[in-house]
TIVOTOR-362691 format. One record per residue (C-alpha): x, y, z; residue number from 1. Coordinates in Angstrom, 2 decimals. Example, Ala and Ser with C-alpha at 12.3 -4.5 7.8 and 13.67 -1.06 7.14 Angstrom:
residues 2
+---------+---------+---------+------+
!       X !       Y !       Z ! sevo !
+---------+---------+---------+------+
!   12.30 !   -4.50 !    7.80 !    1 !
!   13.67 !   -1.06 !    7.14 !    2 !
+---------+---------+---------+------+
***
This chain:
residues 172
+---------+---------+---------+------+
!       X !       Y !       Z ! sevo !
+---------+---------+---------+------+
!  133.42 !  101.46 !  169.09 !    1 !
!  130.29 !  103.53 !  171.03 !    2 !
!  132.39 !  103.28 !  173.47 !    3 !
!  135.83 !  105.02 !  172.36 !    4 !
!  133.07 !  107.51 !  170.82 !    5 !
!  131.78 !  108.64 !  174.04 !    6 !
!  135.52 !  108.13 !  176.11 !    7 !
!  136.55 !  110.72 !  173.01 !    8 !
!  133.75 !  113.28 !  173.80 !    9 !
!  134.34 !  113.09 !  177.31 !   10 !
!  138.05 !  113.86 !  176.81 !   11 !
!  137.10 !  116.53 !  173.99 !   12 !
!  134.48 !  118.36 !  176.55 !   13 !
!  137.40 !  117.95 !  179.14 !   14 !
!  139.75 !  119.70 !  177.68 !   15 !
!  138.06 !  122.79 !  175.77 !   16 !
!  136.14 !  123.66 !  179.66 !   17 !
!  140.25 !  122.69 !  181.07 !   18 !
!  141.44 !  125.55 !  178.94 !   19 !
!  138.19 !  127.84 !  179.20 !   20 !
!  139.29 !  127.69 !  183.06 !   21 !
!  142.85 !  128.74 !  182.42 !   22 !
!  141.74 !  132.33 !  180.34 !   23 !
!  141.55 !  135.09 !  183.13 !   24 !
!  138.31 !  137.36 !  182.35 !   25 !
!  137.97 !  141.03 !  183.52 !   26 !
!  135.70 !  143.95 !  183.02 !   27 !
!  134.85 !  147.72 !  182.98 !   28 !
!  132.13 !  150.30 !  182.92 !   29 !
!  132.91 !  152.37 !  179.82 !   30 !
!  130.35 !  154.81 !  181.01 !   31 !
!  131.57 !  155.06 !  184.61 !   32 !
!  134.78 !  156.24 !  183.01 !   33 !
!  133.53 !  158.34 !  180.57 !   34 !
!  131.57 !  160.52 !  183.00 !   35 !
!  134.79 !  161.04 !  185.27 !   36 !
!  137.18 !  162.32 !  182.31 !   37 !
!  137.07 !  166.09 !  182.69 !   38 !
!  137.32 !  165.87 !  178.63 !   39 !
!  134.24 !  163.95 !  177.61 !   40 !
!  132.31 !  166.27 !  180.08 !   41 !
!  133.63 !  168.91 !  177.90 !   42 !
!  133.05 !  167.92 !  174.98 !   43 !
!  129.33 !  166.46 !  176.08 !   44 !
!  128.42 !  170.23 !  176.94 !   45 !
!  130.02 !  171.48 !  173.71 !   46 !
!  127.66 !  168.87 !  171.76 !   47 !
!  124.93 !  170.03 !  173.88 !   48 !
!  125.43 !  173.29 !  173.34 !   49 !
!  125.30 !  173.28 !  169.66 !   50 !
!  122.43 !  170.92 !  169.32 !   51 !
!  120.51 !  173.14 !  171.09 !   52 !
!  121.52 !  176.34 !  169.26 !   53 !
!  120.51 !  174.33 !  165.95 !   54 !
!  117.22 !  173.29 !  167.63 !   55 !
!  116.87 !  177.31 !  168.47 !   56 !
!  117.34 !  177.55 !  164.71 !   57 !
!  114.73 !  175.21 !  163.92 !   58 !
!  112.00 !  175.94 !  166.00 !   59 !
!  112.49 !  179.22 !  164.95 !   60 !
!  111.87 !  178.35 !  161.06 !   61 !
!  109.00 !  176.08 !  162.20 !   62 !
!  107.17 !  179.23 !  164.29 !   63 !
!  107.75 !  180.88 !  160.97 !   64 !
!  106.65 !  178.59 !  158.61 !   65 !
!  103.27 !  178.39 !  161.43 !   66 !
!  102.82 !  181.83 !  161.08 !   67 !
!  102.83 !  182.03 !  157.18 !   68 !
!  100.37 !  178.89 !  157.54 !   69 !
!   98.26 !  181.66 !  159.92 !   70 !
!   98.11 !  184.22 !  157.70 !   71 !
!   97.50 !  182.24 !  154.45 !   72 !
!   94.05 !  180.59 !  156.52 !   73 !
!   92.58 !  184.14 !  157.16 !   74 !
!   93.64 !  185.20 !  153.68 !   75 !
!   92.39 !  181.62 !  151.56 !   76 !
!   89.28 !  182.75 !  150.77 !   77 !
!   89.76 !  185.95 !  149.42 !   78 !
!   92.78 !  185.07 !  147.02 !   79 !
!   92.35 !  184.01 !  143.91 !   80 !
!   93.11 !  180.25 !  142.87 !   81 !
!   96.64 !  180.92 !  141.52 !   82 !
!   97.50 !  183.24 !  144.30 !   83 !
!   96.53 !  180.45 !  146.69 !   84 !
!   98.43 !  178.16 !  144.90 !   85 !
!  101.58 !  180.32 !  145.35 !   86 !
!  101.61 !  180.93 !  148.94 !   87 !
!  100.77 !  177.05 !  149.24 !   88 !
!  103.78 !  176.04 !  147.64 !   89 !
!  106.00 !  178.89 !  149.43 !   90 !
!  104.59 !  177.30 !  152.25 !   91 !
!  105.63 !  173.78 !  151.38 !   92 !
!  108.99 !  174.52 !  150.07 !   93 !
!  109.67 !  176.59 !  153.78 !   94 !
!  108.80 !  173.14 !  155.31 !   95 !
!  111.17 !  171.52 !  152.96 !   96 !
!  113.82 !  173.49 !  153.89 !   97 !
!  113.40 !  173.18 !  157.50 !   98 !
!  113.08 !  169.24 !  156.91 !   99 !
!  115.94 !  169.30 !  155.13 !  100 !
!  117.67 !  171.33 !  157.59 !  101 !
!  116.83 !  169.07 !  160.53 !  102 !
!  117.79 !  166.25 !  159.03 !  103 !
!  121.56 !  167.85 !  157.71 !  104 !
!  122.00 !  168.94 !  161.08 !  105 !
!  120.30 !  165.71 !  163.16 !  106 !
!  120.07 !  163.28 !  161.12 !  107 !
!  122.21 !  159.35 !  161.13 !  108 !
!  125.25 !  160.81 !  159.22 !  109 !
!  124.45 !  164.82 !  160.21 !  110 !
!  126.31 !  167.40 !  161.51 !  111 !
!  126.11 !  166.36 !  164.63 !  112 !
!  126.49 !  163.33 !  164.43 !  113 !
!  129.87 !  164.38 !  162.93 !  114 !
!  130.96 !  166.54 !  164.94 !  115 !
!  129.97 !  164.04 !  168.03 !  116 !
!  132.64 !  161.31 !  166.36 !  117 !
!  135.47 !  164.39 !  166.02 !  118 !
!  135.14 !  165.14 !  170.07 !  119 !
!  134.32 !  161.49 !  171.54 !  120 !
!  136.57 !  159.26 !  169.17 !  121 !
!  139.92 !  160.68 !  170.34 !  122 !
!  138.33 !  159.55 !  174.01 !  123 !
!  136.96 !  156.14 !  173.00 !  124 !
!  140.38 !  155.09 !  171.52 !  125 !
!  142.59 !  156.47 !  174.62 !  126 !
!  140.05 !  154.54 !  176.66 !  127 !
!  141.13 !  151.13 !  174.49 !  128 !
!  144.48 !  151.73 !  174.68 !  129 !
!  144.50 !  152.09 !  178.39 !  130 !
!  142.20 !  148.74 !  178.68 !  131 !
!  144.26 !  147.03 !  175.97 !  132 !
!  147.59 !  147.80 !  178.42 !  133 !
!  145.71 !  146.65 !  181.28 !  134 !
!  144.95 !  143.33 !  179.85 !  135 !
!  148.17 !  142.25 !  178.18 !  136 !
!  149.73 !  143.29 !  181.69 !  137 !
!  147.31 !  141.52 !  183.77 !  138 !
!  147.16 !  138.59 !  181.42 !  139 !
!  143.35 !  138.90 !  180.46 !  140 !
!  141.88 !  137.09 !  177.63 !  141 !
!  138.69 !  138.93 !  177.86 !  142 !
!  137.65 !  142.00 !  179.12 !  143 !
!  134.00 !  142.96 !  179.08 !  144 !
!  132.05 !  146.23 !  179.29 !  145 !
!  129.27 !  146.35 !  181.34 !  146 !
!  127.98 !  149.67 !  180.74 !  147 !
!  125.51 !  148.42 !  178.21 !  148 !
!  125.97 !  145.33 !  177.97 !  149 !
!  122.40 !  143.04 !  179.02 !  150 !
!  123.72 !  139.98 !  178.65 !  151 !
!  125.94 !  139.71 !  181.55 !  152 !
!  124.00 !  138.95 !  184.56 !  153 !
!  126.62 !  138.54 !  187.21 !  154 !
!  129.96 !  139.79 !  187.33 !  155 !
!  132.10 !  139.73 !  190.44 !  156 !
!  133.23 !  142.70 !  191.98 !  157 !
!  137.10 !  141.04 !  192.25 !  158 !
!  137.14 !  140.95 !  188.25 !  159 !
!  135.98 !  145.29 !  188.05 !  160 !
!  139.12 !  146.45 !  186.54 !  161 !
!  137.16 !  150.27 !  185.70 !  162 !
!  139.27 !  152.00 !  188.49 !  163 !
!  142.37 !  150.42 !  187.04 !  164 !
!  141.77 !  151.90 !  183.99 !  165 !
!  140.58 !  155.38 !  185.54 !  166 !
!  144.37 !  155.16 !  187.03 !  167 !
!  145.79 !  154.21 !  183.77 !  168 !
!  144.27 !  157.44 !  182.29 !  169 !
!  145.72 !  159.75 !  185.78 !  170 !
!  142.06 !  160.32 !  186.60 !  171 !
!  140.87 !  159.61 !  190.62 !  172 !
+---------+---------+---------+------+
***
């Protein structure tokens, strides 16, 4: 009986690493293709280009906010309690707003995070499509991306299917 146990586990292990062998496997580098389509370039420096016009923005409030902060220290000890209290909360709710701004405009769901998904989606899925056409052509079962990806450790250069896909999308 141990016997037909271990002749059945032998035959098991055969055949799931028998039809492991028979899957063909492929990959890309998402990123290599990303920086050579004249679009994502474009709309990179159009992301760029407004983050840094809202950082403008901010810094701006913050020098101002600074500033107020400035002039309220010289002025503290010769306003009365109430007026101190005032400026002190004008103070606070400027830094408020400027939070509040910074994180509408960077924050996990902001504005630019938005706008990022409008520009770089479109890219991302013509990207799959042109992988997906390149597998079901070639046959793949798998295709991997090794742009970030840490946990492959080897990957032949025979199985690099990122130029294919550069081709796919017209792009040399």
């Amino acid at each position: 009986m141990k016997a037909m146990r271990v002749l059945f586990l032998l035959f098991l292990f055969g055949a799931i690493a028998g039809s492991a062998n028979a899957q063909k496997y492929a990959y890309v580098n998402t990123q290599k293709i990303l920086e050579k389509l004249p679009e994502f370039k474009a709309a990179q420096q159009q992301l760029d280009e407004l983050s840094d016009k809202w950082q403008k923005e901010i810094d701006n409030k913050q020098k101002e906010i600074g500033k107020m902060w400035d002039a309220y220290q010289k002025e503290k000890i010769l306003l009365p309690e109430e007026e101190r209290t005032k400026r002190e909360a004008e103070i606070n709710k400027k830094d408020l707003e400027v939070r509040e701004l910074q994180k509408q405009r960077f924050g996990v769901n902001g504005e630019l995070h938005q706008k990022r998904q409008e520009l770089i989606r479109p890219i991302q899925e013509k990207i799959q499509r042109a992988i997906k056409e390149i597998a079901e052509a070639g046959g793949y079962a798998f295709i991997f991306d090794t742009s970030q990806s840490a946990f492959i450790l080897y990957a032949d250069p025979k199985l690099d299917k990122t130029d294919a896909v550069l081709k796919k999308l017209g792009v040399n």
